[in-house]
C-alpha positions in Angstrom: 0.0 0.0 0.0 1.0 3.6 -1.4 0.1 4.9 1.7 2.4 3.0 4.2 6.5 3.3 4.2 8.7 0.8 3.0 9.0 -2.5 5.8 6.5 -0.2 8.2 3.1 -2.6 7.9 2.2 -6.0 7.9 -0.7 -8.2 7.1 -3.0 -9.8 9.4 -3.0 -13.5 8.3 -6.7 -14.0 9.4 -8.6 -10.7 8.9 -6.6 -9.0 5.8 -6.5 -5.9 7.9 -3.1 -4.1 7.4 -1.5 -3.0 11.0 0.9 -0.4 10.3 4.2 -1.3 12.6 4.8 1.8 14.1 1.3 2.2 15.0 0.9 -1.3 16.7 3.9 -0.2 18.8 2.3 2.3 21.1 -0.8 0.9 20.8 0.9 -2.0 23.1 2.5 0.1 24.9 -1.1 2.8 26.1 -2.9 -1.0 26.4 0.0 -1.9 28.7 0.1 1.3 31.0 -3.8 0.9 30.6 -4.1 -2.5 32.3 -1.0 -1.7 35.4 -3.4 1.4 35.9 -6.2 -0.9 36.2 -5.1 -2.6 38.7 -3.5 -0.3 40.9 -7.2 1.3 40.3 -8.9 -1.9 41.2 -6.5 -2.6 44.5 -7.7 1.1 45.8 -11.1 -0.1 45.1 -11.2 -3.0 47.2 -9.3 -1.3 49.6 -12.2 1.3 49.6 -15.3 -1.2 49.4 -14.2 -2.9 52.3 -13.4 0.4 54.6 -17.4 1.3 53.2 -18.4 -2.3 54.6 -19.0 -1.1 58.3 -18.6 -4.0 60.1 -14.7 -4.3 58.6 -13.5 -0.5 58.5 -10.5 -1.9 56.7 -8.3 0.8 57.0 -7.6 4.2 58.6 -9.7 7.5 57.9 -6.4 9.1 56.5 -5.7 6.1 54.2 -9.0 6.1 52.9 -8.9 9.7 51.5 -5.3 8.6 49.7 -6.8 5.1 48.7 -9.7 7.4 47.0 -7.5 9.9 45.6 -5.0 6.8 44.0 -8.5 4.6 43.1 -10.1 7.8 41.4 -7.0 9.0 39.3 -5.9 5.7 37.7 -9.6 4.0 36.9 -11.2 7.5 35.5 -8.2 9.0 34.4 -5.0 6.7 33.6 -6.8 3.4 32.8 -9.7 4.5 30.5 -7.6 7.5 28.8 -4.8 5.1 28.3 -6.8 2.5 26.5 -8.8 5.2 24.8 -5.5 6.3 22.9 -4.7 3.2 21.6 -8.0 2.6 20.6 -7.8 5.8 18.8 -4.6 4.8 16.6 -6.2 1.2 16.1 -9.0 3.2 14.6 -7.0 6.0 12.7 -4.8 3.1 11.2 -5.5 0.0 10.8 -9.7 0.7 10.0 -8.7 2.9 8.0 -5.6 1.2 6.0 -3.1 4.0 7.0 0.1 4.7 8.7 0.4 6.6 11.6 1.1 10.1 10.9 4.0 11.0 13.2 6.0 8.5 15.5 7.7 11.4 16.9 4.9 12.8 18.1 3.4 9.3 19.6 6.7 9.0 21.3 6.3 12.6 23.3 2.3 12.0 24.0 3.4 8.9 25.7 6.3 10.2 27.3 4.4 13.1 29.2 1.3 10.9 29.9 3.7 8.1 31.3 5.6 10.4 33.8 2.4 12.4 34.8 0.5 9.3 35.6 3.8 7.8 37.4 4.2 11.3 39.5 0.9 11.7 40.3 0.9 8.0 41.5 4.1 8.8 43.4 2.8 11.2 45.1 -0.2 10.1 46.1 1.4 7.0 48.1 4.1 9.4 49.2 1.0 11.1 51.2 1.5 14.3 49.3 -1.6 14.3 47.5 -4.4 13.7 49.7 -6.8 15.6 48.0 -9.1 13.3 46.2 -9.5 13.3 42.5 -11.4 17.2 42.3 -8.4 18.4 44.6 -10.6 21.5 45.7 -9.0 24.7 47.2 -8.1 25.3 49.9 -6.4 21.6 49.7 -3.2 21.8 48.7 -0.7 19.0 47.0 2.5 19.1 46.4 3.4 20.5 42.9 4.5 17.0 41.2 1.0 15.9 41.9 -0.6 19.3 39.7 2.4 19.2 37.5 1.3 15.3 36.7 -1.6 15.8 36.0 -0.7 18.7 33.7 1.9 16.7 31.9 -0.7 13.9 31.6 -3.2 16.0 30.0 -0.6 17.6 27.5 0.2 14.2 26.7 -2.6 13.1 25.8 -3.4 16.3 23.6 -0.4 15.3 22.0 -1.7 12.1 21.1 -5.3 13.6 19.8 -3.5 16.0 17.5 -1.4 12.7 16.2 -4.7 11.0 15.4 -6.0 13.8 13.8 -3.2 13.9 11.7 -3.2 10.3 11.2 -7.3 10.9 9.3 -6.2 13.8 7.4 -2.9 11.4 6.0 -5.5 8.5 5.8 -7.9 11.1 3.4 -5.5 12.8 1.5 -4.0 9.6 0.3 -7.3 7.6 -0.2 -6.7 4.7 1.8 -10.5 4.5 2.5 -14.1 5.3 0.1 -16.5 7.2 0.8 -16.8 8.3 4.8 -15.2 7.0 7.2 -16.5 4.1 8.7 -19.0 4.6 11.8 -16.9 3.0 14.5 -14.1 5.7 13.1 -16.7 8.2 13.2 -17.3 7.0 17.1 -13.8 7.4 17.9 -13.3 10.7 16.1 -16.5 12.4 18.1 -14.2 10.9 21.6 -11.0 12.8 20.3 -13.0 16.7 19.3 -14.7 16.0 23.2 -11.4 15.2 24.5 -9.8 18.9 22.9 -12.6 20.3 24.6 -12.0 18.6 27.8 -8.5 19.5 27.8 -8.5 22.7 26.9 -11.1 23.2 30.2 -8.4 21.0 32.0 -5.4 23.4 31.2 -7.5 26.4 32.2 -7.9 25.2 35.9 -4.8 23.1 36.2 -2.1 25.0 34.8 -2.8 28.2 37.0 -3.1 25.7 40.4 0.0 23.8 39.5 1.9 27.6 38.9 0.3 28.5 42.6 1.5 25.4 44.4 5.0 26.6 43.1 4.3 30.2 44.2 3.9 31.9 41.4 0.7 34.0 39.8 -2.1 33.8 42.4 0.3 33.0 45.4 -0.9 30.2 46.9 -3.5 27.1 46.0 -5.2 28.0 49.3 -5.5 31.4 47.5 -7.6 30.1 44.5 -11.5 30.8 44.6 -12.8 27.8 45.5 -16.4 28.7 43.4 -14.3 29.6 40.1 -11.9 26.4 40.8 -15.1 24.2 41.1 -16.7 25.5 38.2 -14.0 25.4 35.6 -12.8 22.0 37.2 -15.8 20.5 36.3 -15.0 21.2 32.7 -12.5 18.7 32.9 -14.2 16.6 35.3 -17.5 15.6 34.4 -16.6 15.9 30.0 -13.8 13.5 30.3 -16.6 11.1 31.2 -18.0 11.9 28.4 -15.1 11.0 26.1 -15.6 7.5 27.4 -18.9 7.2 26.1 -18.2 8.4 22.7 -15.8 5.8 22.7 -17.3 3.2 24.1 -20.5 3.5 21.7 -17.8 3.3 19.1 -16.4 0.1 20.6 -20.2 -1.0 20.8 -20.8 -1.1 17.3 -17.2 -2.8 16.8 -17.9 -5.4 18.9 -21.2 -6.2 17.4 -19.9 -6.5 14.0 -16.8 -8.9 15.0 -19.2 -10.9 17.0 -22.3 -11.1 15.4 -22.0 -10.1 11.8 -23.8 -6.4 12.7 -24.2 -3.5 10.9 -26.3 -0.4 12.0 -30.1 0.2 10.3 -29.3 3.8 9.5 -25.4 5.0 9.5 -26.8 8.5 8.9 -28.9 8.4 11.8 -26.2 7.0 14.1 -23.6 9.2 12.9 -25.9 12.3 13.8 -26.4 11.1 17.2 -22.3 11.3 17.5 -22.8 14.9 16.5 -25.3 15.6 19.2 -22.7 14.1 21.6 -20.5 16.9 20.3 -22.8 19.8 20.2 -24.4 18.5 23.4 -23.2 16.1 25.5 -20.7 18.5 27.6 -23.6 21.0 28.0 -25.6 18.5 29.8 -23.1 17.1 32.3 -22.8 19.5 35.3 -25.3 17.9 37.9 -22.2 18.7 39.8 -22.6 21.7 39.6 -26.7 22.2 40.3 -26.8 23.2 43.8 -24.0 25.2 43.7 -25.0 29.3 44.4 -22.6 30.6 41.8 -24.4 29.4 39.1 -27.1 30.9 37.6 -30.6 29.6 37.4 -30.7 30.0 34.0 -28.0 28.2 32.9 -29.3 25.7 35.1 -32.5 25.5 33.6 -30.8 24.9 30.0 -28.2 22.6 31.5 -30.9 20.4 32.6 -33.4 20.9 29.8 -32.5 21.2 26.7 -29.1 20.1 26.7 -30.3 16.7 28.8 -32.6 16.4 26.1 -30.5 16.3 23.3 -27.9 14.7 24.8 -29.9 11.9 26.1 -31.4 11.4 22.3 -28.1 10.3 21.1 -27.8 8.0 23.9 -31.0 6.6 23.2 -30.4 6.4 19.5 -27.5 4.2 19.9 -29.2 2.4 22.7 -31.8 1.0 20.1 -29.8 0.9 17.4 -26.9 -1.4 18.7 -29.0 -4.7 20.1 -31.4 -4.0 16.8 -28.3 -4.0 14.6 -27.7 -7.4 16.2 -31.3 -8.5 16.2 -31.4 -8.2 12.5 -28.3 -10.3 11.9 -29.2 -12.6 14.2 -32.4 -12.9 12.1 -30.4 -12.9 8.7 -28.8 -15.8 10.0 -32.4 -18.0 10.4 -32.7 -17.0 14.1 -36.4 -16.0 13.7 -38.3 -17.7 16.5 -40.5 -15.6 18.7 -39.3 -12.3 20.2 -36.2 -13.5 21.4 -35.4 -16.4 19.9 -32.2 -14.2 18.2 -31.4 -13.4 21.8 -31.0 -16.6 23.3 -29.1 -17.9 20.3 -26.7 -15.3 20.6 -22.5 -16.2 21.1 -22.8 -15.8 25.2 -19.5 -17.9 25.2 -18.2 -14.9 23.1 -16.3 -12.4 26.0 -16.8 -10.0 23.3 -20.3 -10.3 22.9 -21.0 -11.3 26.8 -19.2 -7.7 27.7 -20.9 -5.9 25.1 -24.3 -6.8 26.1 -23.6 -6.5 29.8 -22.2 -2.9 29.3 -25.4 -1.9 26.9 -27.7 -3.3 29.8 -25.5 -1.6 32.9 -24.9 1.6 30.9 -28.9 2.0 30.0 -30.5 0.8 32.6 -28.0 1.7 35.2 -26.1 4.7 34.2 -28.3 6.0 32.1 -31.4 5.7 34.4 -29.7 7.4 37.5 -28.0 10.1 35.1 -30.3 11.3 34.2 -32.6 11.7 37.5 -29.6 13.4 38.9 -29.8 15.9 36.3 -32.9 16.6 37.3 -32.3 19.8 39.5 -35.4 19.3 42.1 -34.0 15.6 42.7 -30.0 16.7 42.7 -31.0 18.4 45.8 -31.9 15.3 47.7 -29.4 13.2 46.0 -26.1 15.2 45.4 -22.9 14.0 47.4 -24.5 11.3 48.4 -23.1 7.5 47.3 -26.3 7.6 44.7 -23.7 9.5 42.8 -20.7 7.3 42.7 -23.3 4.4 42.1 -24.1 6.3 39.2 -21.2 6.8 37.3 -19.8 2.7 38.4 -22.7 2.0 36.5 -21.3 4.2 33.5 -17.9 4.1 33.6 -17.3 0.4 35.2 -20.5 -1.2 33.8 -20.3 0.9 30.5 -17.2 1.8 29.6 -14.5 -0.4 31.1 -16.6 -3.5 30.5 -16.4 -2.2 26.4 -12.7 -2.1 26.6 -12.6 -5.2 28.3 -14.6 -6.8 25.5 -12.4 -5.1 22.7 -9.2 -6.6 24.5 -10.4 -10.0 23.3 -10.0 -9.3 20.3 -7.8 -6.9 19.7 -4.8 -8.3 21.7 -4.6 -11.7 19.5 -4.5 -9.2 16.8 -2.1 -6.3 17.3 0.0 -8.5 19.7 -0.1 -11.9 18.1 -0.7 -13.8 21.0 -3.7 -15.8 22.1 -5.3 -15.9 25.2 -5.1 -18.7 27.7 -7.9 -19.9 30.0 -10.5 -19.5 27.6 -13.0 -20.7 30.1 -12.0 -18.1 32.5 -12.0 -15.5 29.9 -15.6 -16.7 28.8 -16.6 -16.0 32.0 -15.0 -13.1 33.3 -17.5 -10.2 31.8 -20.1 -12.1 33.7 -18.4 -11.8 37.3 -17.3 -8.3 36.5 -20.9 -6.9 35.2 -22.3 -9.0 38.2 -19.6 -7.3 40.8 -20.0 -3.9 39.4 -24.0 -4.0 39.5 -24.1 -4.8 43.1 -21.6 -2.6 43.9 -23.9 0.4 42.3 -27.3 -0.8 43.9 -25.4 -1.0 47.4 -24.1 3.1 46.5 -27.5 4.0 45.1 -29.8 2.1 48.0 -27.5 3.7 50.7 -27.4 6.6 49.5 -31.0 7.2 49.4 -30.8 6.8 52.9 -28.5 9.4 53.2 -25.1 7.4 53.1 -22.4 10.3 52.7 -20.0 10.1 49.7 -16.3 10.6 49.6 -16.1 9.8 53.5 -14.8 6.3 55.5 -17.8 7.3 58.2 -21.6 6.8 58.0 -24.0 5.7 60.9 -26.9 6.2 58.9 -30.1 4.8 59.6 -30.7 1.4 57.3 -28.1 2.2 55.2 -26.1 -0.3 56.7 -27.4 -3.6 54.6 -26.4 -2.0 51.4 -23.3 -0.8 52.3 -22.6 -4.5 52.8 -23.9 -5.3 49.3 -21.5 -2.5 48.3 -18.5 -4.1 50.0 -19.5 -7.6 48.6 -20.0 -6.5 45.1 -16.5 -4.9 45.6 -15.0 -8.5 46.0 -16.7 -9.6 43.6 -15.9 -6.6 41.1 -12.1 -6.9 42.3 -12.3 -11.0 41.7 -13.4 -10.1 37.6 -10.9 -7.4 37.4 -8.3 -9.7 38.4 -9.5 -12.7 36.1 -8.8 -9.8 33.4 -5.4 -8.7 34.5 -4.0 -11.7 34.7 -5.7 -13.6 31.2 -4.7 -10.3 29.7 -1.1 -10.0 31.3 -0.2 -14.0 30.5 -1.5 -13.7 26.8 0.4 -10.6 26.0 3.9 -12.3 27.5 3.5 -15.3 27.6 0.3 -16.4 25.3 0.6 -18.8 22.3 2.0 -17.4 19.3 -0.4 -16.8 16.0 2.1 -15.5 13.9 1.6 -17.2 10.0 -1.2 -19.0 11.6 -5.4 -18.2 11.9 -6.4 -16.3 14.7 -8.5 -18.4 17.4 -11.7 -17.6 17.4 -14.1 -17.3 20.2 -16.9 -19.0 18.3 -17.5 -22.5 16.8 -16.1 -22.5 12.8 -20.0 -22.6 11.4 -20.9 -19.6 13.6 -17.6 -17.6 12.6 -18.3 -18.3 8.8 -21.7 -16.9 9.1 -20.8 -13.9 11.1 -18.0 -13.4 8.0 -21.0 -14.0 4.9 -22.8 -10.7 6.9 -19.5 -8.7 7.0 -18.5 -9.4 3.5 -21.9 -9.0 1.8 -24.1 -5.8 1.0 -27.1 -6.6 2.9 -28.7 -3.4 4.1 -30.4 -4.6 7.5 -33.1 -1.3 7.3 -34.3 -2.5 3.5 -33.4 -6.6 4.7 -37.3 -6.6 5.3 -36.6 -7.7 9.2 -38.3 -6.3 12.4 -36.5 -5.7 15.0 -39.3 -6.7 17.6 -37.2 -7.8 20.0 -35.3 -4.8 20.8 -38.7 -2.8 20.2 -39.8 -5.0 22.8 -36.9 -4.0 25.2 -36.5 -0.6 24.5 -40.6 -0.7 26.5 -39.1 -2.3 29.2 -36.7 0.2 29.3 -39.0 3.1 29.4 -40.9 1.3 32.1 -38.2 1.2 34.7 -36.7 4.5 33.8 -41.0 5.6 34.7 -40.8 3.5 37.7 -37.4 5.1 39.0 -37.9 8.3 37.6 -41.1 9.3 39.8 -40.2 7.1 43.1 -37.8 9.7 43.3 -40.1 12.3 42.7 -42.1 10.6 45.7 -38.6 11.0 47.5 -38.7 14.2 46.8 -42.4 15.1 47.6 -41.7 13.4 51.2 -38.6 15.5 52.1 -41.1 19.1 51.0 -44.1 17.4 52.4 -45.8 18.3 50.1 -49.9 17.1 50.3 
């Protein structure tokens, strides 16, 4: 190919797809630093499910705030951005045929990212950095703990910019027709939220890391706590929203490896990215509702109109994924009934067991309580209590890491050539973790609509006790699947069978994988394929019906706390 140097790209020997050489080296090396991060993430978490967990208290009150501050940087920060940039240059190069645009440039983004996540870690355990994840004023770190995340985040604009690059290379030389394909599309919508993010990021972080040295506002303890919270926020709440760009991306990947998928209406789904672009950020400061610097008005859009459309994307993709896989299930004779396609589906496929779990946790978890807490009556009841924490393990651990995890199964026998071990282990490890995480969320939410505190070792209150248990217990369990992941993942990359010159394993039986290959490789046009999607139609009602359910017990909730007759 024209498009890729001399000796710089091979072949894949199962799936054709070219994997340009430079590309596939930091792609191993973000998935490597993406996993370690995991699981010094995961070993916080434990650490702080079990201190939550009454009757153990496992550690001190002082450890617990660094335990939260380590657990909080490395799963929402380190592990998922990590993994997000190498699933950007899988996307910018090998979907789309092209060489990465500039090594040099990969090399410096992963530099800066790699010492600002090791310093910030450093310091943390050092007990320098005590400050939790926001790190509000008047707290105060020591300078290598703003100065790593400041690094981190340049880093990672570094690597943006390269992917950008990397499309414009892949466009200007042709190495794809017509638009770029939707999963693409996905991951380019993560990369414009995550310039946005940044730039909010640099705004806050730059000045506070130039006060903890002593220079411009004097101090960190100097810093307007209202202005640091509201620009913070920015960053903190939109770089969630980068993971669900990309993990609706990863969605429709994984439905195509596993099932043969392909969306009803690319138009339609490619829209509801833009939304997430024009939208998305706009409608994510429930942080933000009950605080008295902000006006009522931006409020009222914040939680209106911007909700709105951002939640339409959400739900867009929320049909459209399970009804892309619906159809092909159908395609493929799977026609009894309304869910005869479902219970035929590859549930011994990690891929497609992670997939499905994430949909279902993200949608009717994440989803659900998201948007209730956006509601600005109901934030007043529920804000900084563990209903919000519950909410965004349902998104980010139930949604998006659960995506990743999903991806790794496939991905890592192809960019790294090795094969996983255990399969039965693998086959079952989305299961543990989607179970883990979702009790872990119901014990947050449950407790903390009794009142249960967040962001605190202490509670005492009234019948919250029982589901801080649940909490603790779904920890263990959460901690057991993250480990089964760590350690599949670790011994395949470094120690897995070989598959170089040979056919990838697959996850499925040979008649299965052949029909899943007929749907990719054909032109079938699932919305003019004659197929219903009843199924999903069918789920989609159910969903509607709990989000009623929830929606005005909380409204009850609220009615309670105004007495209101």
């Amino acid at each position: 190919m024209e498009n890729f140097l001399p000796g710089k790209m091979r072949v894949c020997d199962t799936t054709g797809l070219p994997v340009c050489l430079e590309a596939e080296r930091f792609i191993k090396l973000n998935a490597v630093a993406a996993v370690v991060s995991l699981l010094i993430g995961a070993l916080a978490g434990i650490t702080i499910a079990l201190t939550r967990w009454e009757v153990l208290r496992f550690v001190s009150d002082l450890t617990y705030y660094r335990v939260l501050t380590l657990h909080g940087l490395n799963m929402l920060i380190f592990w998922i951005i990590f993994m997000e940039i190498a699933i950007l240059y899988f996307a910018g190069t090998t979907l789309l045929k092209s060489r990465l645009a500039s090594p040099a440039m990969a090399w410096l983004g992963f530099g800066l990212m790699a010492f600002g996540a090791i310093a910030v870690n450093v310091t943390v355990l050092r007990g320098r950095g005590d400050v939790l994840m926001t790190s509000y004023p008047p707290l105060t770190a020591d300078p290598m703990f703003y100065g790593g995340i400041v690094s981190f985040a340049v880093g990672t604009l570094v690597a943006v910019i390269n992917f950008f690059f990397t499309i414009y290379i892949a466009r200007r030389d042709k190495t794809y027709k017509g638009s770029v394909p939707l999963v693409v599309f996905g991951a380019i919508t993560a990369a414009i939220i995550a310039v946005l993010t940044l730039l909010h990021g640099a705004a806050i972080m730059v000045p506070t890391f130039l006060a903890s040295l002593g220079i411009g506002w004097g101090s960190v303890s100097d810093i307007d706590p209202a202005v640091y919270r509201l620009v913070w926020w920015g960053l903190g709440h939109p770089s969630q929203q980068i993971n669900v760009a990309a993990h609706v991306a990863v969605w429709y990947l994984l439905g195509t490896l596993t099932t043969g998928a392909r969306p009803l209406s690319e138009s339609v789904c490619r829209t509801a990215f833009v939304l997430y672009i024009l939208f998305i950020n706009l409608a994510s400061a429930h942080h933000l509702l009950v605080d008295p610097g902000v006006s009522a008005e931006w409020k009222m859009w914040n939680t209106s109109y911007a909700l709105y459309l951002a939640v339409l994307a959400s739900m867009i993709h929320g049909f459209t994924v399970p009804a892309s896989i619906e159809l092909a299930m159908r395609k493929k004779g799977y026609n009894e009934g309304l869910f005869g396609w479902l219970k035929a589906a590859p549930w011994g496929d990690p891929g497609f067991a992670a997939l499905i779990l994430s949909l279902f946790i993200f949608g009717f978890g994440g989803g659900v309580t998201g948007v209730t807490l956006g509601t600005h009556q109901i934030n007043i009841i529920a804000h900084n209590t563990l209903r919000i924490p519950g909410h965004f393990h349902m998104t980010v651990a139930g949604g998006t890491t659960l995506a990743f995890m999903g991806l790794a199964y496939y991905v890592v026998p192809l960019i790294f050539r090795r094969e996983y071990p255990f399969k039965k282990l693998c086959r079952w490890q989305p299961y543990v973790f989607g179970l883990g995480i979702s009790l872990m969320a119901i014990g947050m939410v449950a407790s903390g609509m009794h009142g249960a505190p967040r962001r605190t070792p202490l509670s005492g209150v009234e019948g919250a006790g029982p589901w801080l248990a649940l909490l603790g217990i779904g920890g263990l369990v959460t901690f057991t699947g993250v480990m089964m992941f760590v350690l599949t993942t670790v011994i395949a990359v470094f120690f897995g069978k070989s598959n170089k010159g040979q056919a990838i394993e697959g996850w499925q039986d040979m008649e299965k994988m052949k029909a899943n290959l007929a749907l990719i490789t054909s032109d079938w046009q699932p919305g003019k394929s004659g197929l219903k999607a009843k199924g999903t139609v069918a789920l989609v009602l159910m969903f509607l019906a709990w989000f009623a359910v929830y929606y005005f017990a909380n409204w009850k909730a609220l009615a309670d706390v105004w007495h209101v007759r």
